[in-house]
C-alpha positions as CSV (number, residue, x, y, z in Angstrom):
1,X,111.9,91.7,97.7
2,X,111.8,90.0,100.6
3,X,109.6,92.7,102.7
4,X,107.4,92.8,99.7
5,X,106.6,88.7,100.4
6,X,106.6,89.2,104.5
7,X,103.8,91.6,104.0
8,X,102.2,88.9,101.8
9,X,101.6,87.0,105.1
10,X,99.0,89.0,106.6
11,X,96.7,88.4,103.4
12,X,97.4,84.6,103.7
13,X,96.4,84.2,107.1
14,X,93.0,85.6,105.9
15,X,92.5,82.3,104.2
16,X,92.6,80.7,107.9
17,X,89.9,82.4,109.2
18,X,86.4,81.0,110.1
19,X,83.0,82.0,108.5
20,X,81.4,83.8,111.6
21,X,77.7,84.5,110.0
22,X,74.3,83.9,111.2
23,X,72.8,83.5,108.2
24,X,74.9,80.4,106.8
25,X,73.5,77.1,105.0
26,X,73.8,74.9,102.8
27,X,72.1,73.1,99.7
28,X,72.6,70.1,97.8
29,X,74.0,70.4,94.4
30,X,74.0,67.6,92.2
31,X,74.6,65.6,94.9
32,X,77.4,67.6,96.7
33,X,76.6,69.5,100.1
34,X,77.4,73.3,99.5
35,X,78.2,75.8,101.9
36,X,77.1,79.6,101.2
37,X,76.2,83.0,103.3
38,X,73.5,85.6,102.6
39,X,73.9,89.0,103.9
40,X,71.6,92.3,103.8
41,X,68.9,92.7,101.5
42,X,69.0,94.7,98.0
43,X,70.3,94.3,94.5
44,X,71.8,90.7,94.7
45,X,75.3,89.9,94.3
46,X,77.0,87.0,93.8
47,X,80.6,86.2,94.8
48,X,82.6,83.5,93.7
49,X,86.1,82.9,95.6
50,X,89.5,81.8,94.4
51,X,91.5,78.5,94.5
52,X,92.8,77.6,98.2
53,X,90.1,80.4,99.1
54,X,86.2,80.6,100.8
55,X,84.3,82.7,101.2
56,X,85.6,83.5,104.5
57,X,89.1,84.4,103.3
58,X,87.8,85.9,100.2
59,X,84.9,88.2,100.8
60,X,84.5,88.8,104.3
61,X,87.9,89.1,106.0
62,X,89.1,92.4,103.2
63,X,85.3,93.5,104.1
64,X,84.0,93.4,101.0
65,X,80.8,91.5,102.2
66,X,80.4,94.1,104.8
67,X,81.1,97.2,102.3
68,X,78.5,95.9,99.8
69,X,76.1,95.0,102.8
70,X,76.4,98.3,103.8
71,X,75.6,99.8,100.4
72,X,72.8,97.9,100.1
73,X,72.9,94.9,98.1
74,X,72.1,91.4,99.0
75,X,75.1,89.2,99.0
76,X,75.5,85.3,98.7
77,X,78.7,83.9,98.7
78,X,79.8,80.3,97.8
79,X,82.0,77.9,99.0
80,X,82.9,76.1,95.9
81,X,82.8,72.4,96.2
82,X,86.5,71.9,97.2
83,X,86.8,74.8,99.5
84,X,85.8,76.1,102.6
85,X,82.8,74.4,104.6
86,X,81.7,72.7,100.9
87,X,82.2,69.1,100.7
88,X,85.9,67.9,99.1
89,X,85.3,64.9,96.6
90,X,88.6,63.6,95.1
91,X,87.1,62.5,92.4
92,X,88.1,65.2,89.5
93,X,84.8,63.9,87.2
94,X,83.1,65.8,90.3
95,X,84.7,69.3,89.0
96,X,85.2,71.3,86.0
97,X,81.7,72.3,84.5
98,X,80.0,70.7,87.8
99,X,81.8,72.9,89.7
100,X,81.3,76.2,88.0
101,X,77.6,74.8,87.5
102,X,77.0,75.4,91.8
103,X,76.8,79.1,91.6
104,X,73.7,79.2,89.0
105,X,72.2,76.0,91.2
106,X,72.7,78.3,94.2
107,X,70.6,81.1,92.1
108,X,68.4,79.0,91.3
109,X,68.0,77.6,95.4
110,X,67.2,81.6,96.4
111,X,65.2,82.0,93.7
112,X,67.2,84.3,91.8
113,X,66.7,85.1,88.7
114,X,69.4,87.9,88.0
115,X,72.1,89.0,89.8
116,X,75.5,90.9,89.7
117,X,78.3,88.6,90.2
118,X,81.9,88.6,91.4
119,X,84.8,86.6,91.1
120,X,88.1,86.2,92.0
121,X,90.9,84.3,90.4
122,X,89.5,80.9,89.7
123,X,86.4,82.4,90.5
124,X,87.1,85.0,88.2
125,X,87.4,82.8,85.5
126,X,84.2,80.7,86.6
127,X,82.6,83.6,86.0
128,X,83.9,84.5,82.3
129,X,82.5,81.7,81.6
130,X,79.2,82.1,83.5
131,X,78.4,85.0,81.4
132,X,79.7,83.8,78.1
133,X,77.1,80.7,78.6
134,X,74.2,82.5,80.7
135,X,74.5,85.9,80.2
136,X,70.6,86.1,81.1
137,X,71.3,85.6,84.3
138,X,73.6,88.5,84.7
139,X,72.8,92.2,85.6
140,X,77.1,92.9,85.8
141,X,80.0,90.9,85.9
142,X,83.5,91.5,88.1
143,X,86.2,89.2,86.6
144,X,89.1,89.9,89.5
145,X,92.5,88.5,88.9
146,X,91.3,86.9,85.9
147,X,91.0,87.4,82.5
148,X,91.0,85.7,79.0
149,X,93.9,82.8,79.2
150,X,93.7,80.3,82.1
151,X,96.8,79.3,83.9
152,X,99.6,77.1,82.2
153,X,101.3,74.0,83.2
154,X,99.4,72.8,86.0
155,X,99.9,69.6,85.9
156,X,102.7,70.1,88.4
157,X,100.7,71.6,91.1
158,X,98.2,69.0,91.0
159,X,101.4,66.1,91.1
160,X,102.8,68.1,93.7
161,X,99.4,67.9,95.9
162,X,98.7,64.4,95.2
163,X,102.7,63.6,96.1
164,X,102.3,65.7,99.4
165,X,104.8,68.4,98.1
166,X,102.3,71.2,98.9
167,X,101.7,74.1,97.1
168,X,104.8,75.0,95.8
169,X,103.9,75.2,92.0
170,X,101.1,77.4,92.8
171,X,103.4,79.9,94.5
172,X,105.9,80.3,91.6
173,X,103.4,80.8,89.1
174,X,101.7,83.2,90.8
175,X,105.3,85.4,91.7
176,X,104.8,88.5,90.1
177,X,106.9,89.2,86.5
178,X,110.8,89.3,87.2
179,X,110.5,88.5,90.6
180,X,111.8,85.2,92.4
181,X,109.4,82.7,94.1
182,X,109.5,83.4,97.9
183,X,112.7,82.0,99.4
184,X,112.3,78.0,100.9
185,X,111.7,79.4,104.6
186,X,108.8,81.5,103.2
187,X,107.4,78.9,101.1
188,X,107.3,76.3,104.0
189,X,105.6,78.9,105.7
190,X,103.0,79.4,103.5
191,X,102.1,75.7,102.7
192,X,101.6,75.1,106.4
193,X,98.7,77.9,106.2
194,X,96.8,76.4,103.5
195,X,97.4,72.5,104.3
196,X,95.5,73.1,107.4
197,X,92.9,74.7,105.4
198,X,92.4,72.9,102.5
199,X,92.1,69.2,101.5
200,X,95.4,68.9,99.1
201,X,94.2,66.1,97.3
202,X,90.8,68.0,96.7
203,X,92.3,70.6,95.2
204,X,94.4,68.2,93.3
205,X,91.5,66.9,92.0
206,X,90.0,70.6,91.4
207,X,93.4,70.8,89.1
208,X,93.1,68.0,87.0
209,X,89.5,68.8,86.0
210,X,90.8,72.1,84.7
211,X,89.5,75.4,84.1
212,X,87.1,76.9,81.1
213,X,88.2,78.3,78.4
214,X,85.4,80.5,76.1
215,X,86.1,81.2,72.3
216,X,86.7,85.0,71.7
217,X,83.6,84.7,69.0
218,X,81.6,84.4,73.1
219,X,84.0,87.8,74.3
220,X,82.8,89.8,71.3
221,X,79.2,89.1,71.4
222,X,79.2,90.0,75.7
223,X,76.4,92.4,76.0
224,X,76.9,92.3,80.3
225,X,78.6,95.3,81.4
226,X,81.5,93.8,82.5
227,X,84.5,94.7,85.4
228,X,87.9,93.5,85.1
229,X,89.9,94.4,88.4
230,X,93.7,93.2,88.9
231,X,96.9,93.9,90.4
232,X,99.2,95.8,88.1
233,X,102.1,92.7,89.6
234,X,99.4,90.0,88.9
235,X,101.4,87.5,86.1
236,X,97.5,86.9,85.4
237,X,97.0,90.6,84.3
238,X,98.1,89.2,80.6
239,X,94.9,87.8,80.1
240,X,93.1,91.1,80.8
241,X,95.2,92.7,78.1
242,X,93.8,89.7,75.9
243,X,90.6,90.9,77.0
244,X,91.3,94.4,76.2
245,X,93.2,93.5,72.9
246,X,90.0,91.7,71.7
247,X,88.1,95.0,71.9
248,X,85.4,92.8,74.6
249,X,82.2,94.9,74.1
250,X,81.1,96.5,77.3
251,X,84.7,95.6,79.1
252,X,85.8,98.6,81.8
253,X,89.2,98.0,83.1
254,X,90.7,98.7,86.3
255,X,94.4,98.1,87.5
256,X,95.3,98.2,91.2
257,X,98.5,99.5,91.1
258,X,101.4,97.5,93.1
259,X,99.3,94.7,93.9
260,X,100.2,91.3,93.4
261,X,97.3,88.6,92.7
262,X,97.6,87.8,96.5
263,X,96.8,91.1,97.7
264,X,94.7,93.2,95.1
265,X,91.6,91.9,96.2
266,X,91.9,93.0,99.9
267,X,92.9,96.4,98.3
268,X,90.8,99.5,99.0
269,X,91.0,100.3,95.2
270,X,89.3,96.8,94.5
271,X,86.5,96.9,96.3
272,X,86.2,100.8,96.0
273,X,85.8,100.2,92.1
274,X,84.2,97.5,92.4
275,X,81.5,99.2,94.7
276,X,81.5,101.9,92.1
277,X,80.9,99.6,89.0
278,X,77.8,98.2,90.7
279,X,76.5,101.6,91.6
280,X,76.6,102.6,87.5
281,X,74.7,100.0,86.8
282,X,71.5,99.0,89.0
283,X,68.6,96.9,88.1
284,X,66.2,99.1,86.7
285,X,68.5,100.6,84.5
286,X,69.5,97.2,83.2
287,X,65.7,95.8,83.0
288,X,65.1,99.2,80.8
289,X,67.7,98.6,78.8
290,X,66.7,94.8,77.7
């Protein structure tokens, strides 16, 4: 068990490491300054990261910006407000629909008016509800590490941030089923790397706002061709089988087996499937199609 977390580490530190891209900015949304890359020109994609993430962590240091670059596509990723170079409000009123609301601002700052788009965890779930609400907008989706239920009992992570605790709640509910929480040494250890990434109180704020949560009538009606990638030891997997159990039209499902939620998405089965997924369904055959 314990080697299994030690080779957790790695992943984490990804979340340390700095945006190094030429073509960085930023935009005003609704009155909050937000950070974002574009890379490569093509078929645009949009990813969303997770909680504690960026862009940065995310997308570029697994090399999933660089393997969709490479295919092709035009890639923006976000910094949501909260995260990464974005600006941190404390102010929860400044989350929840605001929050998910920056990626179609973003869209609508490129002048975009359809693209594929990506998430991951929180982001994942960002982007359920994207498409149940704007489906227009949407040429696929990738819901990674997320599914239909939203996390449970968070109200301890955000007391625990706001008390200075760290991000101990976080960690447990994210251990994979029948498995123990990382040991106290390894816990410490991780809290250090994200409190000198992240602005706890933020995040605490990020918490109390909450996540969305669409209505399975908005699942059934999905018309989006839609990807859900995740760790076969994610504890989150349980809302893909919702998904699945719902019979989502247009819903392709894709395990990665033996990864955890901390470490499917810097999995080559990830981003090879998702790479895949995008490559079944390009514009033009979409735009023929509607």
């Amino acid at each position: 068990m314990l080697k299994k977390l030690v080779r957790v580490a790695p992943l984490l530190a990804l979340f340390l490491l700095p945006l190094l891209h030429a073509e960085d900015a930023f935009f005003d949304s609704d009155g909050v300054r937000i950070h974002y890359i574009v890379e490569g020109s093509g078929e645009p994609v949009l990813l969303i990261h997770g909680y504690t993430s960026s862009a940065a962590g995310n997308w570029a240091a697994p090399g999933v910006i660089k393997g969709l670059v490479a295919d092709h596509y035009q890639v923006i990723a976000i910094d949501n407000r909260g995260h990464g170079q974005s600006e941190k409000p404390h102010d929860p009123a400044m989350y929840g629909p605001k929050m998910i609301h920056d990626s179609l601002h973003l869209l609508d700052h490129l002048k975009i008016q359809k693209a594929h788009i990506v998430g991951y965890s929180m982001g994942g779930f960002f982007t359920l509800d994207l498409l149940c609400d704007h489906p227009e907008r949407f040429l696929t989706a990738t819901l990674g590490g997320a599914g239909f239920d939203a996390p449970a009992n968070v109200t301890d992570l955000a007391e625990s941030l706001e008390q200075g605790k760290g991000f101990g709640p976080l960690m447990v509910a994210l251990t994979p089923p029948g498995q123990q929480p990382p040991p106290p040494e390894q816990m410490a250890s991780i809290n250090k790397m994200l409190l000198a990434i992240n602005d706890p109180l933020a995040l605490a704020a990020v918490v109390r706002a909450g996540l969305p949560q669409v209505s399975e009538a908005q699942v059934k009606a999905n018309k989006v061709p839609t990807l859900a990638l995740v760790g076969s030891l994610d504890p989150l997997k349980a809302g893909v089988d919702h998904l699945e159990a719902m019979n989502m039209p247009n819903l392709k499902v894709v395990v990665v087996p033996g990864a955890t939620h901390m470490t499917a998405f810097a999995s080559p089965v990830f981003i090879q499937n998702l790479k895949s997924f995008l490559e079944e369904h390009p514009a033009k055959a979409r735009a023929a199609t509607n």
